[in-house]
C-alpha positions in Angstrom: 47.9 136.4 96.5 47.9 133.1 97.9 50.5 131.7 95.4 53.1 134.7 95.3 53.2 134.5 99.4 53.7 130.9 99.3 57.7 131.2 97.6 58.1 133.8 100.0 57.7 131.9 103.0 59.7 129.3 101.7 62.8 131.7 100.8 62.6 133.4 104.7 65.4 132.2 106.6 64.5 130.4 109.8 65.4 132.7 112.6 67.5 129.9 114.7 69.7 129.7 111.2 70.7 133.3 111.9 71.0 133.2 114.7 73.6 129.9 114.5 76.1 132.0 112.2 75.4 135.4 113.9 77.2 133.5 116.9 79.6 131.4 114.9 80.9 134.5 113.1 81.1 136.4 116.3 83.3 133.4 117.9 85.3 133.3 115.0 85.7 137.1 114.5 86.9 136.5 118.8 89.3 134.0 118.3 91.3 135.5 115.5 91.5 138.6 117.5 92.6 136.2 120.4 95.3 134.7 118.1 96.5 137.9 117.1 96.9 139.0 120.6 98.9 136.4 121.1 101.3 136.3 118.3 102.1 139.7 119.2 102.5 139.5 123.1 104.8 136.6 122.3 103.2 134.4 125.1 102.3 131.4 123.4 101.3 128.4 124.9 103.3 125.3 125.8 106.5 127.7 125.5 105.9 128.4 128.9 106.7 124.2 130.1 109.2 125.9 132.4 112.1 124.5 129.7 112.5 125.3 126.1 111.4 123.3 123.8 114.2 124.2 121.1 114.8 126.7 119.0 112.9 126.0 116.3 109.9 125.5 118.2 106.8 126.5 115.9 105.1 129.7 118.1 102.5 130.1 115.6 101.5 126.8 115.9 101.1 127.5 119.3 99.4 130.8 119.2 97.0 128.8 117.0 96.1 125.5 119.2 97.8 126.2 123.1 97.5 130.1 123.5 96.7 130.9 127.0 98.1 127.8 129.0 100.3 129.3 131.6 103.5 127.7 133.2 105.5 126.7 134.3 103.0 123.6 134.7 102.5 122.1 138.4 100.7 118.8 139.0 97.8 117.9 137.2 96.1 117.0 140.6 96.5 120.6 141.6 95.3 122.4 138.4 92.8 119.8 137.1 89.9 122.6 137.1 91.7 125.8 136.7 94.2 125.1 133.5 93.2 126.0 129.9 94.0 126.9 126.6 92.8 128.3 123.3 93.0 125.8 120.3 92.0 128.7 118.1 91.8 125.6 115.1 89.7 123.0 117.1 87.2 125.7 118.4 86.5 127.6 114.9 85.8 124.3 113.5 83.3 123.0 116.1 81.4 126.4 116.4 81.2 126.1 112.8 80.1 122.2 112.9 77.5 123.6 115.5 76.1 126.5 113.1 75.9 123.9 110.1 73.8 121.5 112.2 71.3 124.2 113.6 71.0 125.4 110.2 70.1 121.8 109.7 67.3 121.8 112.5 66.1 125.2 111.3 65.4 123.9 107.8 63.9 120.9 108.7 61.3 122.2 110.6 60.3 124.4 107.6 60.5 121.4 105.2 58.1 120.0 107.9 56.1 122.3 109.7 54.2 119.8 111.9 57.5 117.3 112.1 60.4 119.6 114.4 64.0 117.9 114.7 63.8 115.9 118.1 65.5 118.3 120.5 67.3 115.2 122.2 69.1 114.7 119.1 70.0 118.5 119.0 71.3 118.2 122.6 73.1 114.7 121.8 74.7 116.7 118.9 76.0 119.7 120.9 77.2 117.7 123.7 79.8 115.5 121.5 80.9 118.9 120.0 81.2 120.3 124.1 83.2 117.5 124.8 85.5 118.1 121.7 85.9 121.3 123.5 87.1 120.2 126.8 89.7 117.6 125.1 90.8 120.2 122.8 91.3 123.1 125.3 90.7 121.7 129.1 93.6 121.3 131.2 94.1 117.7 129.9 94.8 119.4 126.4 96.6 121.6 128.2 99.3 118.7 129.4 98.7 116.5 127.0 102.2 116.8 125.8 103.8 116.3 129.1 102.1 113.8 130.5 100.6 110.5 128.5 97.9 109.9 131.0 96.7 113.1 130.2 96.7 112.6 126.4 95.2 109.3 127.0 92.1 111.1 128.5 91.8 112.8 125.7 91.8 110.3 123.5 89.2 108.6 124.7 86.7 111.4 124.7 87.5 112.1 121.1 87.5 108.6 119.6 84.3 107.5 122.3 82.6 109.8 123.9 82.5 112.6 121.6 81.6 110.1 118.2 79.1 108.5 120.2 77.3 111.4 121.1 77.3 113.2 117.8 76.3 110.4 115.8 73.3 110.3 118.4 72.3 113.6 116.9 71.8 111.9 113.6 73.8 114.2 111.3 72.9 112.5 108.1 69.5 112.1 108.6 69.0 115.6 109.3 70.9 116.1 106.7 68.1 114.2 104.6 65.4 116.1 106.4 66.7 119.7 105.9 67.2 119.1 101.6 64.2 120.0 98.7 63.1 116.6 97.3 64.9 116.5 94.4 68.1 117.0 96.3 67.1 114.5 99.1 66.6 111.8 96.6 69.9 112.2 95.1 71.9 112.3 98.3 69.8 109.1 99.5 71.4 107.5 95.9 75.0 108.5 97.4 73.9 107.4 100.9 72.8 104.1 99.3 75.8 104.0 96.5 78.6 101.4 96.1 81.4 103.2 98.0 79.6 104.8 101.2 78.3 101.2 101.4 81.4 99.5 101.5 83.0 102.0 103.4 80.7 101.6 106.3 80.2 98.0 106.1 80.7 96.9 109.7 84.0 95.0 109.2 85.7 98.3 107.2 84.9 100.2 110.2 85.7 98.0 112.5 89.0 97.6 111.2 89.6 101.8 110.7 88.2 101.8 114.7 91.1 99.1 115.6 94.0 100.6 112.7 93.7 103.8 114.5 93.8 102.7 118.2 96.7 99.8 117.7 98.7 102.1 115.0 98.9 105.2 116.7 99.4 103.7 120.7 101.6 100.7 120.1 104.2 102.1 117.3 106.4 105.0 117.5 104.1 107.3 116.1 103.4 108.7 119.4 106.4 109.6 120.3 105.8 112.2 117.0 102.7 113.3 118.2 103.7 114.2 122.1 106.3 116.2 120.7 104.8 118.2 117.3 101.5 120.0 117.8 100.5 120.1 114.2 100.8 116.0 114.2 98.4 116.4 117.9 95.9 118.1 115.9 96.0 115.8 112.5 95.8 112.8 115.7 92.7 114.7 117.5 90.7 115.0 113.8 91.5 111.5 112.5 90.1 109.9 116.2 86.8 111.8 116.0 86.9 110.9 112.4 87.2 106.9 113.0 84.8 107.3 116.1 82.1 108.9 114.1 82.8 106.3 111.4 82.4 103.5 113.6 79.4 104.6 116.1 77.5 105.1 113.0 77.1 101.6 113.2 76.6 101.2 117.1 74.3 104.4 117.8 73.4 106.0 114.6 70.5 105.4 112.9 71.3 107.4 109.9 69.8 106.6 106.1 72.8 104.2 105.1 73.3 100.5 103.9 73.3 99.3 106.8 70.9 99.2 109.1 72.1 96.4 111.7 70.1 94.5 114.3 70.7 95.1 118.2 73.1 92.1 118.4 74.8 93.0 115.6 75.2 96.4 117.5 76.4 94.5 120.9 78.5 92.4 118.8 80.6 95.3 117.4 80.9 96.9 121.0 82.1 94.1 122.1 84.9 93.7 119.3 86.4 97.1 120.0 85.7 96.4 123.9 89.0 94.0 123.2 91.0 96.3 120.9 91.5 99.0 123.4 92.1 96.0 126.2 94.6 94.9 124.0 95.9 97.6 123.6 96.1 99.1 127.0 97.4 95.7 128.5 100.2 96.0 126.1 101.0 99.6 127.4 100.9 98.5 130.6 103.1 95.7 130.3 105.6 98.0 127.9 109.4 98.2 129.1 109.6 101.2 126.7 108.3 104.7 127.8 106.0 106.9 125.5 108.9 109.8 124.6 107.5 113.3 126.5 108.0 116.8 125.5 110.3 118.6 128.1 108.6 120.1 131.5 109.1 120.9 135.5 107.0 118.1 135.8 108.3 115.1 138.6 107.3 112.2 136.5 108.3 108.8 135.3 108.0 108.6 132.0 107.4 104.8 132.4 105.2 104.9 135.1 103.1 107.7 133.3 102.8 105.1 130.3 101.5 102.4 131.9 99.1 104.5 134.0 97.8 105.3 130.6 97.8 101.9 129.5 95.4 101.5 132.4 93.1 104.2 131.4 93.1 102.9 127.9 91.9 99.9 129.1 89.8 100.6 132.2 88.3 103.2 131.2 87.8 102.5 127.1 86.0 99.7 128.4 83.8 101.3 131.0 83.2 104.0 128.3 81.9 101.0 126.0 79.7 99.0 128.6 77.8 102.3 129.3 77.1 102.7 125.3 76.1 99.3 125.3 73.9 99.4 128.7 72.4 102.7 126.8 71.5 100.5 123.9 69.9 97.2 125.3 67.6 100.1 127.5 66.7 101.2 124.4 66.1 98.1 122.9 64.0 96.8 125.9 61.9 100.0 125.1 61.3 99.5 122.2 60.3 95.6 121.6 57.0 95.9 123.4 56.0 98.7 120.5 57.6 98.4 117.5 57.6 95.5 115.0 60.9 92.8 115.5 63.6 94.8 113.6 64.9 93.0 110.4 68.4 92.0 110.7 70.4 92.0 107.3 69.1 87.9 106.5 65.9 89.5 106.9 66.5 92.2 104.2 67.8 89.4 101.9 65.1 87.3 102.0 62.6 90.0 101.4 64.6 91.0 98.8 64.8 87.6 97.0 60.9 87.0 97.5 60.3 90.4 96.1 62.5 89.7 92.9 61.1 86.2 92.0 57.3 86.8 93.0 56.9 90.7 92.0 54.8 90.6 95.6 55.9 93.4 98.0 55.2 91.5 101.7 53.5 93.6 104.2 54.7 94.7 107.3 52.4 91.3 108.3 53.7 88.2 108.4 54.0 86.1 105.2 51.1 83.4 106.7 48.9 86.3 107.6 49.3 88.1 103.7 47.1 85.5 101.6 48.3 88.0 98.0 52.2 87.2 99.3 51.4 83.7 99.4 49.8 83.5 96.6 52.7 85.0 94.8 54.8 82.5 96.9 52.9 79.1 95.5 52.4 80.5 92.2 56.5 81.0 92.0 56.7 77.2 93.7 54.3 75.8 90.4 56.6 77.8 87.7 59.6 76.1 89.5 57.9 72.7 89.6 56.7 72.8 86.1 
């Protein structure tokens, strides 16, 4: 009796997994009714600037990622609370990012029953994907084509704020946590493998982080993504992308390569601290203006570029010193009770004494393990003889 119940209780779905995609397939099943609605009303998005925007101007594409924003637009000032749209795209995507992850959290409290998924990192997790939401579909989506300090906003909450707090949520390690065994141990191997590890070696992300800030602010590719809504969304995936690639690093402590120490941490902050002050002093300084797509707007397109130039680089660093004051309160939290952490030297040398003596060291120090010494002076006579 006992053995045939065990299987079944292992096959039972958690309830907060159905739950998860009983929603996310109720949003979905929403939005493409929302879609449809639009596409046939004909009242699509960012058609309604108050000017048209040409005559080939994609509606579908706008029924898809602006439905709903009314116009003609007024001030930003004046609507900074009340504008919206539907990006039909972003949304299905994060709802569905959402169910994946509680299915995550449901399974790995039944791979360990007396081990739940830290709700902070559940919260941390939902909050990156909620502010994905607001730059996707609040009113700064909403004139993000009309106004660059607007789009600027959004950017940094997607390539900052959002990446930082998902990858507070620890996705992979979840991931780990929610897999059978056999399956764990094989995605620790790719974890641990030859490309993820160069990939997100600290100066491959770094340089992605900087690539994507510098090539897509300071060349003419925005003037191609203030006008095109498809090339908006392609931007608005590749920056949480990059983010997420990069704070893996910072905030994460996910089952990787690397593992770096708190200064290593700081040091990287830092870093990209002066990429996007480089980059919005540039802006700021610029005698050419970020091209804008038509509207009613009273704006100089100038003087709306280097106001964004000023976000980027007031506010991208603000947005940085707060992650890093986050992480040194962490760190002073945690010296007191947990052993010094091993920066990557460290790692080596452990390594290196474990390959030439055989002798695992202890979580003791070397002087206080007599069987690592030992090993130590016994590898010191083979070398002397």
């Amino acid at each position: 009796m006992t053995t045939s119940a065990a299987p079944a209780t292992r096959r039972r779905i958690p309830r907060l997994v159905l739950v998860a995609w009983a929603v996310a397939v109720a949003a979905v099943a929403v939005l493409v009714v929302a879609v449809w609605h639009y596409l046939g009303s004909g009242a699509t998005g960012h058609v309604m600037h108050g000017m048209s925007m040409g005559a080939d101007h994609d509606h579908s594409a706008d029924a898809l990622t602006r439905a709903g924003s009314r116009g003609p637009l007024g001030p930003l000032t004046d609507h900074l609370f009340t504008s919206w749209q539907l990006d039909a795209v972003a949304l299905a995507v994060l709802v569905v990012a959402a169910a994946v992850y509680l299915t995550g959290v449901g399974l790995a409290g039944v791979r360990s029953p007396g081990e739940p998924w830290p709700v902070r990192r559940t919260i941390s997790f939902l909050a990156g994907l909620a502010v994905c939401v607001i730059a996707t579909c609040g009113s700064i989506a909403v004139y993000d084509q009309v106004l660059f300090t607007a789009h600027m906003a959004g950017h940094l909450a997607l390539v900052m704020v959002a990446p930082a707090l998902i990858m507070w949520g620890r996705p992979l390690r979840l991931l780990l946590a929610a897999s059978p065994p056999d399956r764990r141990a094989r995605l620790e191997r790719v974890l641990h493998g030859r490309i993820l590890s160069v990939m997100f070696s600290p100066p491959v992300a770094l340089a992605v982080y900087a690539a994507v800030i510098v090539g897509s602010h300071l060349t003419g590719l925005m003037d191609t993504i203030m006008r095109n809504t498809w090339a908006g969304q392609v931007e608005h995936l590749v920056y949480v992308l990059a983010g997420c690639w990069f704070f893996a690093l910072v905030v994460g402590d996910e089952p990787i390569r690397w593992r770096l120490a708190s200064p290593a941490r700081w040091l990287l902050l830092a870093i990209a601290m002066a990429v996007d002050t480089f980059t919005g002093i540039v802006l700021m300084q610029g005698t050419t203006a970020v091209a804008l797509a038509p509207s009613t707007l009273d704006v100089s397109a100038l003087s709306d570029t280097r106001t964004g130039g000023a976000i980027m680089w007031f506010g991208g660093d603000a947005i940085m010193a707060a992650i890093m004051i986050g992480l040194v309160i962490g760190w002073l939290r945690r010296v007191e009770t947990a052993p010094v952490e091993q920066g990557w030297l460290e790692q080596a040398r452990r390594s290196t004494f474990t390959t030439h003596t055989g002798s695992e060291e202890s979580a003791d120090p070397l002087d206080d393990d007599d069987g690592a010494r030992d090993a130590y002076n016994r590898w010191l006579e083979t070398l002397n003889r």
